[in-house]
Steps between C-alpha positions, in 0.01 A plus 500: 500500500868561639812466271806440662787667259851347518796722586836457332655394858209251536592301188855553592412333821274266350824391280745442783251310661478237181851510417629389835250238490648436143830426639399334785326232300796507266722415718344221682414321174852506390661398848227224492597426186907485523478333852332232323682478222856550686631136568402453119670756387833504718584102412606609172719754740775244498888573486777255539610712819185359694609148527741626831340538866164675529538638103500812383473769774229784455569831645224722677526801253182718348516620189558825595852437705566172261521767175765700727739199531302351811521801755319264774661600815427875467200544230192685652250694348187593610239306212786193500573237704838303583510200671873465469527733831168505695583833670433647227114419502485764779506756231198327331249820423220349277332129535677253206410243320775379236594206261780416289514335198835411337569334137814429348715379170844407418786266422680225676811430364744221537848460286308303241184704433178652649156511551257743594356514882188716611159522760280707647320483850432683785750705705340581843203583667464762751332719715564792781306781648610774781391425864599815632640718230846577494526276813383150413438327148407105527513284137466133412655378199522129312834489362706244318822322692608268254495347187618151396442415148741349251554226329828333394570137308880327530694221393594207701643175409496216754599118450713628160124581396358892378243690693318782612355682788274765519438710778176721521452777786206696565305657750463835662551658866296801624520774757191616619582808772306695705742903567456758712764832515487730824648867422591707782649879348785367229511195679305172356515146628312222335434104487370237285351199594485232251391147417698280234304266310527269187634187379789424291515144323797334310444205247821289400380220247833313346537283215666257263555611113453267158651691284459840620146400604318402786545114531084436491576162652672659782485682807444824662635573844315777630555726853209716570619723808246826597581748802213647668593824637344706829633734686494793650757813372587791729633802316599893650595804365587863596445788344710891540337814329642790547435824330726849426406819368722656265491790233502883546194515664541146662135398278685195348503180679771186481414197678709260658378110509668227631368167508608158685286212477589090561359173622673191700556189338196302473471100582276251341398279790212309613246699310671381167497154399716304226381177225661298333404204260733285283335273258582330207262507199472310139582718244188393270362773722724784441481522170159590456553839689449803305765785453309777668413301808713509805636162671378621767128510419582175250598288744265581819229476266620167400536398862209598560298307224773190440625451858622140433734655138729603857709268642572701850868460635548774823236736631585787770154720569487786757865494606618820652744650303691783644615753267708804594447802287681768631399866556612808305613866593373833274588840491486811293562892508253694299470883431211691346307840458157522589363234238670683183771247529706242692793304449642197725719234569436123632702252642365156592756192653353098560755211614369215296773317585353462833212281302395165596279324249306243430622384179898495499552838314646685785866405370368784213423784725688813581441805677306737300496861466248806299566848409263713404529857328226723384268802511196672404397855326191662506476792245208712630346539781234716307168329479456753133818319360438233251476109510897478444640758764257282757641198446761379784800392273704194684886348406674237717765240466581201732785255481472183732746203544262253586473171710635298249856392399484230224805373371734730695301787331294737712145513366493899416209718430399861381240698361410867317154649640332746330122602593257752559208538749164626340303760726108492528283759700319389794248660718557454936178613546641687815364833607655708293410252183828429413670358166839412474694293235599112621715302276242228467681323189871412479728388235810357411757277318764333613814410242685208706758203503593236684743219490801424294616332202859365697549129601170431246281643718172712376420873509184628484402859334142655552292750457267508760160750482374600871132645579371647847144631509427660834181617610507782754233615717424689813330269771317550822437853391163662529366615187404824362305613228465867373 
């Protein structure tokens, strides 16, 4: 009778084996799991600022370049991704899987009190792998492109006679992109592809008061508009890496990186389509609504079950609505050494005033502009070195004047980043068996405001709490067991 004995490498390679398979399984139960839960958990993502155009504008930043102040148009590294500038994919080394995960808490204030905001949801989902290393890296990523919740109540009087209207906004767009980056010496060249999807609805329901309540003999006049949103979104970027020895012995290295990326303004044609339904409603069924249940949902559902409670005044389905949403310009200077450290600079421009809408809030755009300012450190390179001199430490700040002028104020914004990426070991399986350390988990806080408390308007502060988890690994290699 044979024994087989165990070596120390075999139940080393025996535990590789079951803890990628860990984080595999990991992370496609919790990307199932926020994907599902992400419309849930971003419509308590509202902000007064979302009621104007499209809403609140995402930008394309990881949470590796987002903790350094949003370093998108010159961020590379080879076990990250950044689909900010797609020529920089052509640096792509390892196959990656990542998601993001964001949650965050603060205070909206106005110049008669406050109240506490916060969410949580899912960032991004992504992918990339190297065609042809250090020549071709292809990705595909589902981003978001918009946001547009809020919610906001006024008071009207009409006929000598008190009321109020209440406007309700939700609804999110997506980008979902397919990237590929082309790297010829220090030269890199890139494109992404993308398609824009999503819907964003409006609900305007208007009222009489009786005494600072709803008249229940009354009615509700209600306009129900949704935009259905498809198109297609061309982006390009370019990508300068140049290297220089220096030192005594000319061992030390500097590198140079320079990074443009961009994208032409985009048109909602014949692909998108607008609604619009204005009805007018007995109040005997408002009032049984409950507080945590949107208007939205309320009053299709009531619709829905109670068509005749609708007394139906204008409906516009499938119109064409062309919107206008004009392109954007990015670029950034960035020096490092080696991977110890890096520091950069980013600089990103978008004429908003150049918007056409569909819902008369163009009169409140303005051109927009983003700076970005922010590096990295690296302790040790020494794979003996503790936990702590592993970590890759990460401090950025970004100031942005955004698309918004309210009041004759410009809608400002800035942020503190602070974060860390946490290195794991992972095994190639190439032919010389390879480890190396990937920064599979990354960190970071963000310390931000926006708005301001002039002309009565609202500003927002936030802390806001950003994961990445990305899983490396080396595909379409042979492998080899010793």
């Amino acid at each position: 009778m044979h024994i087989q004995t165990w070596s120390w490498k075999d139940y080393k390679k025996l535990q590789d084996i079951m803890y990628n398979r860990k984080i595999v399984t990991f992370l496609m139960v919790l990307a199932t799991s926020l994907y599902t839960c992400q419309v849930s958990a971003q419509s308590k993502d509202g902000t007064p600022f979302a009621k104007y155009g499209l809403g609140l504008m995402h930008n394309n930043s990881f949470n590796p370049n987002a903790a350094m102040g949003g370093l998108g148009a010159t961020y590379h590294s080879p076990d990250a991704t950044n689909f900010e500038n797609p020529a920089t994919l052509a640096e792509t080394q390892l196959a990656s899987f990542e998601v993001g995960i964001y949650g965050y808490t603060g205070k909206r204030k106005t110049n008669t009190g406050s109240v506490g905001i916060g969410s949580a949801g899912l960032d991004y989902l992504a992918m990339a792998f190297p065609v042809i290393r250090n020549h071709w890296g292809f990705g595909a990523a589902l981003l978001p492109f918009s946001t547009k919740n809020s919610f906001a109540i006024d008071s009207i009087s009409f006929d000598d006679q008190k009321g109020v209207s209440m406007i309700e906004n939700d609804g999110h767009l997506y980008n979902f992109i397919f990237s590929n980056g082309f790297k010829y010496k220090e030269y890199s060249l890139g494109f992404n592809i993308g398609y824009l999807f999503g819907n964003l609805t409006s609900n305007n329901l208007t009222y009489a008061l009786d005494k600072d309540l709803m008249d229940a003999f009354g009615n509700t006049g209600w306009n129900n508009s949704t935009l259905l949103a498809k198109a297609f979104i061309f982006q390009a970027g370019a990508h300068y890496n140049k290297a220089f020895k220096y030192g005594a012995d000319n061992k030390k290295q500097l590198n140079l990186t320079l990074g443009l990326t961009g994208a032409p303004s985009l048109r909602l044609g014949k692909r998108s389509s607008f609604d619009e339904n204005i009805s007018v409603i007995d109040n005997q069924y408002l009032i049984g609504k409950s507080e945590n249940q949107s208007y939205k949902d309320y009053l299709n559902d009531l619709l829905t079950l109670n068509p005749s409670a609708f007394d139906t005044l204008s409906i516009v389905s499938n119109k064409a609505d062309y919107i206008k949403i004009p392109g954007y310009i990015q670029a950034g200077i960035m020096l490092s050494d080696s991977v110890r450290w890096m520091a950069g600079f980013d600089f990103r421009y978008q004429p908003w005033s150049q918007f056409n809408g569909y819902d008369n809030t163009a009169e409140f755009m303005q051109n927009s502009w983003r700076i970005g300012i922010g590096g990295e450190f690296l302790p040790s390179l020494s794979p003996n070195k503790g936990l702590f001199s592993r970590l890759k430490y990460r401090l950025g700040f970004n100031y942005e004047r955004t698309n918004l002028n309210l009041a004759s104020n410009s809608i400002n914004e800035f942020g503190i980043n602070v974060g860390f990426g946490i290195p794991i070991v992972i095994r190639l399986f190439d032919e010389f068996n390879t480890r190396m350390y990937v920064y599979a988990f990354n960190l970071s806080v963000e310390a931000g405001s926006r708005g301001t408390l002039q002309n009565n308007l609202i500003r927002e502060n936030y802390a806001k709490l950003k994961l990445g988890i990305n899983l490396n690994a080396n595909w379409f290699q042979k492998r080899k067991y010793y």
